[in-house]
C-alpha positions, -999 to 999 in steps of 0.1 A, spaced: 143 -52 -107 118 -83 -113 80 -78 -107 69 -87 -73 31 -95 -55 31 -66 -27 1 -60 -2 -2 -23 7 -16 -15 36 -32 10 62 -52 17 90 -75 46 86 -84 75 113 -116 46 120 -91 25 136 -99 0 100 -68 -16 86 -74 -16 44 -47 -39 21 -47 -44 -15 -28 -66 -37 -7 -50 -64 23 -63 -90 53 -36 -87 88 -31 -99 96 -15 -70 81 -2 -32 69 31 -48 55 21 -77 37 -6 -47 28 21 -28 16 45 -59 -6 15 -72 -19 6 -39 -28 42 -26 -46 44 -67 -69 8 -63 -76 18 -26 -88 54 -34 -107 40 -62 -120 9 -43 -149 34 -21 -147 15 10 -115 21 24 -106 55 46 -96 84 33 -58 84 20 -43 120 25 -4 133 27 12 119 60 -8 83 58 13 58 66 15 27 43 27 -7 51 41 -29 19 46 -64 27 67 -76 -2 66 -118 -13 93 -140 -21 118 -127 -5 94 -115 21 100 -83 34 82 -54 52 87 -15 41 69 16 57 68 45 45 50 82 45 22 95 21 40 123 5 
């Protein structure tokens, strides 16, 4: 699968939606970067197992949602 620019995104228990941009293979390895530069970013809500992610793929856009695990 070719690289592709992803935003990953959330809205924390603040009601705050956070995104990142992040250069995957695929929507997990998205959603694994993303949930990593967001935790490590200190401004964004907490990230804990059932957090749902939103990864807005580019060219082909496309949309994916999917459950902190």
């Amino acid at each position: 699968m070719a690289l592709r620019t992803c935003t990953v995104s959330f809205a924390g228990p603040s009601g705050v939606r956070h995104s990142v941009e992040v250069t995957a293979d695929s929507i997990y390895e998205a959603a694994a970067l993303g949930v990593s530069a967001l935790k490590s970013d200190g401004w964004a809500d907490a990230i804990a197992p059932g957090t749902e992610l939103e990864i807005q793929v580019r060219e082909p856009a496309t949309c994916h949602g999917l459950t902190v695990q």
